[in-house]
N, C-alpha and C positions, 0 to 999 in steps of 0.2 A: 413383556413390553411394559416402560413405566406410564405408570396413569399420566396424566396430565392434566391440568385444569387450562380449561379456552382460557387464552389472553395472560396467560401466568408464566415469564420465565424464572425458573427455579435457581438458573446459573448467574442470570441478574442479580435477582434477589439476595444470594448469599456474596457476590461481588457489591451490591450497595451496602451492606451490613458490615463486609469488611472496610469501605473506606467512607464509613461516614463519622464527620468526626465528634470524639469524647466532649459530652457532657460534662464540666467541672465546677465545682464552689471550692472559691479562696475563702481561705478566717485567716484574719488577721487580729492579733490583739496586742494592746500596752497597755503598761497598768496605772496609766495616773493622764485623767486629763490632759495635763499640760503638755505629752510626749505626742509626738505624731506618729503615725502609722503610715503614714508616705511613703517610706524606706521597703517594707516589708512589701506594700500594695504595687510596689512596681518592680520588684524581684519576682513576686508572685506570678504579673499580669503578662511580664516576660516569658516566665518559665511555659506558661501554658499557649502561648503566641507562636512560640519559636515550633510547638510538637502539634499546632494547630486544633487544638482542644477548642471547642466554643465555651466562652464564661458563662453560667448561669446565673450565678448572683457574687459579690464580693462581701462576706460578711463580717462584722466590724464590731469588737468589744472595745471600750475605753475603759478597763477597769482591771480589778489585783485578780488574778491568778485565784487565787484560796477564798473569793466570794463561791456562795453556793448557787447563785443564779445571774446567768448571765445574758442579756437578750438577744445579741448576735449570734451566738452559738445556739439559745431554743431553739430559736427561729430559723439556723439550717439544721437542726435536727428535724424540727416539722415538714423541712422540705425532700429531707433525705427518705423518711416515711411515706410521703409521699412517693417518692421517685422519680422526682426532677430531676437527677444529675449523677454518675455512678462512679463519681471520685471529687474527694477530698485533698485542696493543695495547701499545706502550710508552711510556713518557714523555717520553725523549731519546733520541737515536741513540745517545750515547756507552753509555747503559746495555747496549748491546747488543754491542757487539765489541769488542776489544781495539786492533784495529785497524781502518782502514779496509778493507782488503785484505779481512782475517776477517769485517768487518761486510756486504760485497755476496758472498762465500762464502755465505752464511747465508741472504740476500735473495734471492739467484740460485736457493738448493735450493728455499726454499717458493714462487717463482715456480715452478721446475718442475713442484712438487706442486700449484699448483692455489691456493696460499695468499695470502692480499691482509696488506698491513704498513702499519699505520699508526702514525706518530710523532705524537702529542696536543699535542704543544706547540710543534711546526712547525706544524702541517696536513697533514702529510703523509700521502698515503692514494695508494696505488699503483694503486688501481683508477680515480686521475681522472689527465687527462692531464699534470696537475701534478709531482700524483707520479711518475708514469712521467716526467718529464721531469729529478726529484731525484736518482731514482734513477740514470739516466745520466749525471750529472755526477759522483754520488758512484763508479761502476765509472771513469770515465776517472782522477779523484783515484786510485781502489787502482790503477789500469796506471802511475800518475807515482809512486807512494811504492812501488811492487815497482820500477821501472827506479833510484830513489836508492837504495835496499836493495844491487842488482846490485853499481852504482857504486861505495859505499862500501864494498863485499865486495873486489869488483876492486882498488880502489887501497891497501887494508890491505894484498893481497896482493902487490903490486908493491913494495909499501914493506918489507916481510917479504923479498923475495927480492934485493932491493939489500940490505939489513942481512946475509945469509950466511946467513939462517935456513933451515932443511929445512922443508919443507913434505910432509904427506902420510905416507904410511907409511915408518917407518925402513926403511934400506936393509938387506935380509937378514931381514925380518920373517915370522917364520913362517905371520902371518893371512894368509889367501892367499882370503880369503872374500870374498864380493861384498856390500860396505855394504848394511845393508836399510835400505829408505826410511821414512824416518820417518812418523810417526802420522796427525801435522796433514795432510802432504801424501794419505795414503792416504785419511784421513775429508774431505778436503774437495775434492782435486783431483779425485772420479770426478765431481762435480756440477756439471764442465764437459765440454765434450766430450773423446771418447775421444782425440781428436789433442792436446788442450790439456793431457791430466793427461799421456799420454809425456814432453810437452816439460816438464812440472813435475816428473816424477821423474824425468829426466834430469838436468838444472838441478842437482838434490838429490845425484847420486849422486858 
């Protein structure tokens, strides 16, 4: 016989669980003031209307792609840590990271958390096998444009050290302090494993 708890039905409960509906946050972004975001905000506000998703928040960058801080986007990253809302609606991939690299950073945290991303104008929806299969091409693309990044680090450097140039801290420099690691590497390398952010702040130092 199954337990039962007074006043509990269990056949409800997983019937309200199925039809109640998706939690979502639309990003929207353009990159230059004078552009509206109108266009994207109401493709967006559609897309989630028409599958009955409830919006939680609409968030909104006005600025280039390749800045390294963005307010719209912290600010649903703080909300996705929290756990207001378990999917992401955007229009294009590009609106969302600067890089590829930064774009599966970002993809990779709200997988951790539990969070589904869909791009509206692909099809892309991470919770069909599709998607999960986009998503895996686009993480091998960020491991090929971090190893040219290395690359073209490397060979500046080599080219820098045939030319006579000093590299590194002048000889007799009082700074005798341990470089601290930068920001991007801190907020975004812990949302790989613990072995992968050493090898990223090493890389860095």
């Amino acid at each position: 016989m199954k337990n039962k708890i007074p006043g509990y039905n269990l056949d409800f409960q997983i019937a309200s669980d199925l039809t109640r509906p998706k939690i979502v946050a639309i990003y929207i972004r353009v990159s230059k003031l004078d552009q509206h975001p109108e266009n994207q905000e109401i493709e967006l506000k559609q897309y989630a209307q028409s599958r009955s998703y409830d919006i939680f928040d609409i968030y909104e960058d006005r600025i280039s792609g390749a800045k390294d801080t963005r307010p719209g986007l912290d600010r649903l990253m703080q909300d996705a840590r929290a756990g207001r809302f378990k999917t992401v609606i955007v229009w294009k991939i590009d609106r969302l990271g600067r890089s590829v690299a930064h774009m599966v950073q970002v993809i990779q945290e709200w997988e951790n958390l539990g969070i589904d991303f869909i791009i509206t104008t692909l099809g892309v929806d991470t919770r069909t096998p599709v998607g999960k299969l986009v998503l895996g091409v686009l993480m091998q693309i960020a491991e090929f444009e971090r190893e040219l990044i290395k690359e073209r680090i490397n060979l500046g450097l080599a080219r820098a050290r045939k030319q006579g140039k000093q590299l590194g801290r002048p000889e007799g420099s009082k700074d005798k302090k341990r470089r601290r690691t930068s920001g991007y590497i801190q907020r975004w390398g812990k949302q790989s494993s613990p072995q992968n952010f050493k090898d990223l702040v090493k890389e860095n130092q």
